[in-house]
Steps between C-alpha positions, in 0.01 A plus 500: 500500500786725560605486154088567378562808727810628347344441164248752619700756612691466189232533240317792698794736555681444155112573381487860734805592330286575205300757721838585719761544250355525154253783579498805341743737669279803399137399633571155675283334267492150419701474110194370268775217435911445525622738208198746528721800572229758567188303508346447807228302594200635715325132613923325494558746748189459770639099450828657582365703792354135682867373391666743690289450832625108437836685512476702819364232699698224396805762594610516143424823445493789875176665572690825480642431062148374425289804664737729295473309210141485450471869646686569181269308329194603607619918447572408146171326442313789623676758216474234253223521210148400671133426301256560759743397762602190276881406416553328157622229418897619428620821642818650404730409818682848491239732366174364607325566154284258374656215247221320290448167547336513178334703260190602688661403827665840600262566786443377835475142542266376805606131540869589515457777750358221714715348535760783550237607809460166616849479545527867659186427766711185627770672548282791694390198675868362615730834539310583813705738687572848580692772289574405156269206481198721630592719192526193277165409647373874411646491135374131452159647610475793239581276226252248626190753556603707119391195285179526350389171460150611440619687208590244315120405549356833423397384081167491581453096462530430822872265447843574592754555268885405476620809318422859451763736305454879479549431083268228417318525830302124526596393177695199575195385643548198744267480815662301743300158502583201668688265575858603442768659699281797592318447783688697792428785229115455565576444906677880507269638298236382723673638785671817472372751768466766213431388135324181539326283259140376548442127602303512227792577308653190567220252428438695134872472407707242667301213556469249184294252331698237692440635862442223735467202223709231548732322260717238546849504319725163559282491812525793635179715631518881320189703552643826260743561252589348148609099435783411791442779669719753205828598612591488866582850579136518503559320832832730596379892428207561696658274749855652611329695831119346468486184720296230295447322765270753660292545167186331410163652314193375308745394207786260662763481796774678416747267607377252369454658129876567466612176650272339244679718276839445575440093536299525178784690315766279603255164450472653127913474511575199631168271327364675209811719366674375189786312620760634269498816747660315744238564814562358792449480893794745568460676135098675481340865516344651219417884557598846304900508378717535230525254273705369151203684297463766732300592819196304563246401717586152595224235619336193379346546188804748393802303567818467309694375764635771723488482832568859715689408829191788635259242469597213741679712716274790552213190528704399870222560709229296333731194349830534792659143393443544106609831559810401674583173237492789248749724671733208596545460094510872429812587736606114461576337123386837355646761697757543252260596282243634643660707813544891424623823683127517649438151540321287247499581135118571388454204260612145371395292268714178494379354145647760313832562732385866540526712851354849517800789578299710693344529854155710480371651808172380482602121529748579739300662773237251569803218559634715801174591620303130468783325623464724823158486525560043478780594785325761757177606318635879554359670212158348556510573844577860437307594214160277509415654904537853377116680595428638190585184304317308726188725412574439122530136547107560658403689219616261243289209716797340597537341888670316707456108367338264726606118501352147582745317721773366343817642265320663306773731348716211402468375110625134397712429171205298381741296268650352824199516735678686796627854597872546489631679791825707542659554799532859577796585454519771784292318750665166459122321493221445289235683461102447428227747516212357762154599517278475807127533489343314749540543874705233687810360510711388236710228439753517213752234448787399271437141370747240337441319164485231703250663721734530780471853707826744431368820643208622762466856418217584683359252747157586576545846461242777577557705168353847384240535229676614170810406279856470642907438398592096699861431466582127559766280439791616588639127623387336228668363206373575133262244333121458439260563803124583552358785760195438673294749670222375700252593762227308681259579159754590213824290346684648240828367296749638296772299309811672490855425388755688758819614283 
C-alpha cells in the first residue's frame, strides 16, 4: 500500500505543476494547453483553483504562495473582458481581452465561467482566515455576485443559453440541455444570491427526453445520457467540488449514474471494443483528448482507440481498484512514454504507436482534484455544504438520497459477479459504504469462501439511521470474501474481492 500511496502523491503533484508552474505569469491563469503562450483558459483554471487547495493541504504548495497566487488571479479576472458578468472561453493571459474560441464565440461563455466560479467559491470556502484570505474571500465574492446568469436567460423563451457575444449577440444559439458536463452550471445559476435563474428555468432547458428512463449498457443501470453513458467527463466536471454521493432527484441517484457510467465505459473497453485497440484491465477510459486525427470526444460509439489517462484516473472515486490497475501501467511499462513535465501526457492510442505531446488543462485538473476527493473527499466536503449551493441543490429538486439497508453505493463488475475492492491506500483498510434504515442493531461480518468468519465488524451494534464510511480488514489477507449485514428482520450480502 505504501507504494499505491507514493503513486498518488506522484501523479497529483507532477499534475499541480500544470496549475503551479506552467501558469501564466501575467494573470495566473491556467495555459489553455502546454505551448499556448498567451491563451488562458477560464473553466482550466477554476480546475486549477481546486488543484491548488489539493496543494496547500497536502503541504505541497504554503497557504501563504497560494492566497497570493490566486489574489493575483482573481484581480486580473475582475479587469478582464466580462459579458454580463461572464468570462469566455480563452482570455488573453497578459491582456485580458477576449480571444475567440470561434467565429461567433467572442462573447461570454456561461458553462466555462462555472466552472471558473465553482472553483473560486471552494476556495472562499477553504482559505478561511483573517487578512489576506478575508480579502480573497471579498474579491472571490464580487466576482461571484457580478455574473448574470439570468441574462443568459433573458431571450424571451424561457431557456438558458451557453453563449452571448456583444457581435452576434445569441447567435450561436445553444441552450444548455442535458445531460452533459453542464450541470454545476444549472446548480449556480440556481443559486446565486443576485442574478438567479428560475426553477423553471431548469426544468425547460436542462432536463432531457431521457430523464429518469433507464437503460442498460453491458449491464449497467443509466437513467440519462446517450449509449454508455457518452464520454466520462460527463461524470468528472460537474463533479470536482459537488459530492455525488449527496445527490438524488426525480431522475436518478447521482452516484449511482456516473458509476454506471464509468463501469459502463470501461465494460464497453474491455468486452465490446474492437480488440485491435489493445483494451485492457489496466489500459481503458474513453473521454475528450487529443487524438492521431485530432481532438475528439471519445466514448463508445466514437472510438478509435485512444484512451486519455483523465478518464480512469479522474474516475478514482467511483471505480478505486480499476482506477488504480490503470495508473500502475501508466507510471509502470508506459511511463516512458506517457510521463511528462506535468504528469501524464493527454492521450494514447497503442494501435497506431501514437502519444499526444501536450498536457491540456482541462484533463489535467480533474486528475488532482478526483483523486483527492477518492483520498479525503475535501473538495466535496468544502464545496457541496456551502448555503447558497445547498439552496440551489433545493431548487433544482435535488436531496439528500435515502437507502434500504444494505451497500447500496457499491456497484459489481457484472462480468465477474463481485465488487473489487482496493485498499485505501492512506488508511491502510478497505472501505465499503453502509446504509442503515431500520432501527436495531447490526451485525456485519467478514465471511470466508469457505464460509469460515475472518472479521466481526460490528457485533450487534446499535447503529444510526442513514448511510456511513466501515473500514474493515486491516488483518486480513487479499482473496475473495462476502459481507453480511444482518439484523433481527433484514440480511444483506455483498461479494467482494479484497485487492
Amino acid at each position: 500500500m505504501d507504494e499505491d500511496k507514493a503513486l498518488l502523491d506522484e501523479v497529483q503533484q507532477a499534475t499541480l505543476g500544470y496549475f503551479w508552474e506552467y501558469a501564466h505569469p501575467t494573470s495566473g491563469m491556467a495555459r489553455e494547453r502546454t505551448g499556448s503562450g498567451d491563451v488562458v483558459t477560464t473553466g482550466g483554471t477554476g480546475f486549477g483553483v481546486q488543484a491548488i487547495i489539493v496543494g496547500v493541504n497536502r503541504g505541497w504548495i504554503s497557504r501563504t504562495e497560494a492566497v497570493a497566487r490566486l489574489t493575483k488571479l482573481t484581480t486580473f479576472l475582475a479587469s478582464a473582458d466580462r459579458f454580463h458578468g461572464a468570462w469566455p472561453h480563452w482570455i488573453n493571459g497578459n491582456s485580458g481581452r477576449v480571444i475567440p474560441f470561434g467565429t461567433k464565440d467572442n462573447g461570454g461563455d456561461l458553462v466555462e465561467t462555472a466552472y471558473l466560479i465553482n472553483g473560486l467559491l471552494t476556495a472562499r470556502a477553504y482559505f478561511n482566515g483573517a487578512g489576506a484570505e478575508a480579502e480573497l474571500r471579498d474579491k472571490i465574492a464580487q466576482l461571484w455576485e457580478s455574473v448574470e446568469w439570468d441574462w443568459y436567460a433573458s431571450r424571451g423563451d424561457g431557456l438558458l443559453y451557453w453563449h452571448w457575444s456583444p457581435t452576434y449577440t445569441w447567435k450561436m444559439n445553444m441552450p444548455i440541455r442535458g445531460w452533459n458536463e453542464a450541470l454545476n452550471t444549472y446548480i449556480l445559476a440556481l443559486s446565486s444570491p443576485t442574478h438567479p435563474i428560475t426553477a423553471a428555468t431548469y426544468q425547460n432547458t436542462w432536463i432531457g427526453q431521457n430523464f429518469g428512463a433507464a437503460q442498460q449498457y453491458g449491464g449497467y443501470t443509466l437513467k440519462m445520457g446517450p449509449n454508455f453513458g457518452g464520454p466520462l467527463f460527463f461524470a468528472h466536471y460537474s463533479f470536482l467540488s459537488l459530492d455525488p454521493k449527496q445527490l438524488e432527484d426525480s431522475y436518478t441517484s447521482y452516484w449511482l449514474q456516473n458509476i454506471n457510467h464509468t463501469m459502463a465505459n470501461r465494460s464497453y473497453c474491455l468486452y465490446f471494443a474492437p480488440k485491435a485497440y489493445g483494451y485492457s484491465d489496466n489500459y481503458w477510459g474513453l473521454t475528450a483528448s487529443d487524438d492521431p486525427d485530432g481532438y475528439r470526444a471519445h466514448a463508445p460509439g466514437n472510438d478509435n482507440g485512444t484512451i486519455s489517462p483523465t478518464a480512469a484516473l479522474s474516475s478514482f472515486p467511483y471505480t478505486p481498484y480499476y482506477s488504480m490497475q490503470a495508473l500502475r501501467y501508466f507510471y509502470g511499462s508506459l511511463k516512458n512514454q506517457l510521463a511528462g513535465t506535468y504528469g501524464l501526457k493527454n492521450a494514447h492510442n497503442k494501435a497506431r504507436n501514437w502519444v499526444a505531446t501536450d498536457h491540456l488543462a482541462i484533463d489535467q485538473g480533474p486528475i488532482v482534484v478526483m483523486i483527492e476527493n477518492y483520498r479525503s473527499g475535501l473538495l466535496w466536503g468544502l464545496f457541496t455544504e456551502l448555503p447558497e449551493i445547498y439552496a440551489g441543490l433545493v431548487k433544482a429538486g435535488m436531496h439528500q438520497p435515502t437507502y434500504a439497508t444494505g451497500f447500496p453505493l457499491a456497484v459489481p463488475d457484472m462480468q465477474k459477479g463481485w465488487t473489487d475492492l482496493l485498499r485505501h491506500p492512506d488508511r491502510d483498510a478497505y472501505q465499503v459504504a453502509v446504509a442503515t434504515s431500520e432501527g436495531g442493531s447490526y451485525t456485519l461480518e467478514l465471511i470466508k469462501v469457505d464460509g469460515a468468519l475472518a472479521e466481526i465488524i460490528w457485533d450487534k451494534q446499535v447503529q444510526p439511521n442513514g448511510l456511513q464510511q466501515v473500514e474493515f480488514g486491516k488483518e486480513v489477507i487479499p482473496g475473495k470474501y462476502k459481507l453480511v449485514l444482518s439484523t433481527a428482520a433484514v440480511a444483506k450480502e455483498l461479494v467482494v474481492y479484497l485487492h
